[in-house]
N, C-alpha and C positions, 0 to 999 in steps of 0.2 A: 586484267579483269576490271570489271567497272568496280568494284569494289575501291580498288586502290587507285580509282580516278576519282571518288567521289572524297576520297582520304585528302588526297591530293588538294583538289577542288575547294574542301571546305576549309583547309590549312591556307589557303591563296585568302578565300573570302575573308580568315580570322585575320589575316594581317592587312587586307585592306582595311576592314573596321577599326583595326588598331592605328591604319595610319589618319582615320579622321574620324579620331573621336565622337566629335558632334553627327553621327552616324544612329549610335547608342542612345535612343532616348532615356532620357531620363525618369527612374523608378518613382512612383509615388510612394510614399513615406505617410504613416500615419501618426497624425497628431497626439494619438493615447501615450501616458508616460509608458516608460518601460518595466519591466520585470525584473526579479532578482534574477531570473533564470537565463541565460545568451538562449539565442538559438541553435548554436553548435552543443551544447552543455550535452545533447543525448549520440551524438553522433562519435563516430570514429575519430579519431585521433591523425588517422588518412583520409579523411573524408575528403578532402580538395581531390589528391589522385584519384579517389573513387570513381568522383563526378566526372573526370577526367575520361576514365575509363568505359564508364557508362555512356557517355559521349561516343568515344569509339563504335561499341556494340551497336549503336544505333546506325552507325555509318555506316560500318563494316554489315549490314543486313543488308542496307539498302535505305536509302532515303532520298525524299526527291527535291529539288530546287530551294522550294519556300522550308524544309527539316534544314535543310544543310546550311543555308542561310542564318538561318535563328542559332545551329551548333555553333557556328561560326563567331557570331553575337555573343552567346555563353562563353565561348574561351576566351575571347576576347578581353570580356569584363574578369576570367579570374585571373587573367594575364597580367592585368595592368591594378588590380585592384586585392590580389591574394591577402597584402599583409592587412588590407582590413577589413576583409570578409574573414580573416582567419583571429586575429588580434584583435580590431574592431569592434570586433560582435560581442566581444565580453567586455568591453568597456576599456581597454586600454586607447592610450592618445597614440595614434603613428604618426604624426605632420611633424614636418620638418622642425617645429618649433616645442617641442613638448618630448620626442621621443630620447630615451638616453642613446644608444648607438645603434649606428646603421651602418647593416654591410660591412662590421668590419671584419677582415682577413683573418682564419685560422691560420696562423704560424706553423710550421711542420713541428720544432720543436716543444708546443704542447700536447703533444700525442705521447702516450704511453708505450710502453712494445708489443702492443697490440695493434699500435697504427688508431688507436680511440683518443679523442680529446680526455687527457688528464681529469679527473672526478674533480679536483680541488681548481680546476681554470674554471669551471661555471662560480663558484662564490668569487673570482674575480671579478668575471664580466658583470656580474650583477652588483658588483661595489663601482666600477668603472662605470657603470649604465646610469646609478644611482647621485654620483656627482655630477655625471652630466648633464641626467634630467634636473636639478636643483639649479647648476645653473642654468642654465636655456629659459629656466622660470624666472630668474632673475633678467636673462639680457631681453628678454621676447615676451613675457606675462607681465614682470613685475620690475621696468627700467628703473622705475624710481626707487629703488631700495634694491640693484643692481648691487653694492657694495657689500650689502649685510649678507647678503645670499650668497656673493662670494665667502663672506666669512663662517659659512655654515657648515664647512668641512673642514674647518680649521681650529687651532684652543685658543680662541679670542676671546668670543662675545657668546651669543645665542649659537648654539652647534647640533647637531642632528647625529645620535651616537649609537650604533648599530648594538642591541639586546641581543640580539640570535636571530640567526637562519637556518632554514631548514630546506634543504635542496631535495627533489623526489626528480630523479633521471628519467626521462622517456627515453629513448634512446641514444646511441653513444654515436656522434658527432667526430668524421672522419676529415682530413687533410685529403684535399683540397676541397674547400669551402669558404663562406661565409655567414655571420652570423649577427643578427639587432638584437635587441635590448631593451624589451620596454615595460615599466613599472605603471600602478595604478592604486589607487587609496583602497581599499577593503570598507572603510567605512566614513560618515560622510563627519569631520572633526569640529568640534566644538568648543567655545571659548575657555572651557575647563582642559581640553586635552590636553596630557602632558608627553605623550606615544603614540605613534600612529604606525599601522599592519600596514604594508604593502607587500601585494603581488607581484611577482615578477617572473617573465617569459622571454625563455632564450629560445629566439627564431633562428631555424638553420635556413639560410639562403634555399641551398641547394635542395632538401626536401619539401619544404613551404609547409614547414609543423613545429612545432616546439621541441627541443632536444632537452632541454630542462624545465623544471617550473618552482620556483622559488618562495618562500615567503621569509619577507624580514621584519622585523620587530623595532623600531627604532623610536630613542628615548630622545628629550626634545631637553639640552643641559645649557646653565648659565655657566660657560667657565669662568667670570668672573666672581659670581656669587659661588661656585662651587656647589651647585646641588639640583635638581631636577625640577621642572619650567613646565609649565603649560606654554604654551604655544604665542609667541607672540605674536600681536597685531598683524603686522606684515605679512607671515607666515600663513597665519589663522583665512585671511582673507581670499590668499591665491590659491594653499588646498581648497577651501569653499568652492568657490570659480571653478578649480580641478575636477572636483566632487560630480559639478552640477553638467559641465564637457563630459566626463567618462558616460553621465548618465543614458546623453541626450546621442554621443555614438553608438554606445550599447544598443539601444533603441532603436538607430539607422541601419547599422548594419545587420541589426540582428532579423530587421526586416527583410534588408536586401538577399541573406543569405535563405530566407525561408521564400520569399521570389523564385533566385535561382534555381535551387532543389525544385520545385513546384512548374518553372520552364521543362527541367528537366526530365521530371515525370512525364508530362504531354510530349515530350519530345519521344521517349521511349514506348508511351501507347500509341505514338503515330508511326510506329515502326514495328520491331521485334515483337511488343506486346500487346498487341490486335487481334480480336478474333478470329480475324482473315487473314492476319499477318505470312505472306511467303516471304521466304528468303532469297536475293538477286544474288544466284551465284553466277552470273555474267553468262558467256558464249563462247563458244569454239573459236568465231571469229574475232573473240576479244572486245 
């Protein structure tokens, strides 16, 4: 049926665009600061698969050359760009130099006998995501005080000392998978701070959604002096930096994903949802 040639067809065109990026023009972005609000904040929790989905419908109607093309475009960019139209858009950092883990492997052995990732392995990942991200600030933000940073999970000097967590489950995260890790400030720290709130979002590879979502509370300790610190210098300077990057991605991507959604729509009133709209259910002769 032409149906599942135009399936076909536009699955071909999405992986040529994927294989030359420079295809994909690039989105304008506007210059106004950002929002407290993402542009995901009202949407589904599935909303990538939605789009996904929604994509299909269009296809599967019927669409011609210059729809299938442009579908082609859309999945393209949520192909290669998911974790931060998904992450992104609320302000976490995903670049290789800022994020705490990526893609790493579910083990079969943290599964329960339910065959679900164990409750108590998300406050792992999220302590594991959390060292990593601190250093990556240190070897990739902040090389010049690379040493102190390493010492900030350790009982030396200045240390970063987990208050409480509070984990809230989206859903339960199965073998075989993977899964990143990425933390972001709650608010923007100041030379008095002695604590700082961080967000934290456990990405399942395999769904492209968050399977958990975290907040930690962490106290800022002199072990030397024995008692609790505002933030020092070093520190104070690269959350700032942090603060002012979460803002300006929140921003990018929270545009690019209100773009998307908004191709999408024109894509669906150039098909399905027309007041003329027929449906191509093909021909006998195929």
């Amino acid at each position: 049926m032409r149906a599942a040639r135009l399936l076909c067809r536009a699955d071909a065109v999405s992986k040529r665009v994927a294989g030359n990026l420079t295809v994909i023009p690039s989105r304008r972005f506007r210059s106004t600061s950002t929002t407290e609000t993402p542009a995901t904040a009202s949407l589904s929790p599935r909303w990538l698969s939605d789009v996904k989905q929604r994509i299909g419908k269009c296809l599967i109607f019927g669409a011609n050359d210059e729809q299938i093309h442009q579908a082609g475009r859309v999945l393209s960019e949520i192909a290669r760009d998911w974790r931060e139209l998904v992450a992104g858009s609320e302000g976490f950092l995903t670049d290789a130099k800022r994020r705490g883990i990526y893609r790493q492997e579910v083990v079969w052995g943290e599964g329960d006998s339910m065959g679900h990732v164990n409750n108590v392995m998300y406050n792992r990942f999220a302590e594991s995501g959390r060292v990593q991200w601190t250093q990556k600030l240190g070897m990739h933000v902040d090389p010049a005080n690379r040493k102190a940073w390493r010492n900030v999970m350790s009982p030396s000097e200045a240390g970063l000392i987990l208050k409480s967590i509070t984990t809230h489950f989206k859903f339960p995260m199965t073998w075989p998978d993977h899964y990143s890790v990425y933390h972001k400030l709650r608010s923007e720290p100041t030379s008095g701070t002695s604590s700082i709130v961080l967000d934290v979002v456990v990405m399942s590879e395999l769904h492209q959604r968050p399977a958990a979502r975290l907040v930690e509370d962490v106290v800022v300790y002199d072990y030397v002096k024995g008692k609790k610190i505002a933030l020092p210098p070093f520190m104070l300077d690269v959350f700032r930096d942090t603060w002012v990057s979460q803002e300006e991605v929140k921003a990018r991507y929270s545009e690019r994903v209100t773009d998307l959604l908004e191709d999408v729509r024109k894509l669906e009133q150039g098909t399905w949802d027309k007041s003329d709209a027929v449906e191509d259910t093909g021909s006998a002769a195929g």
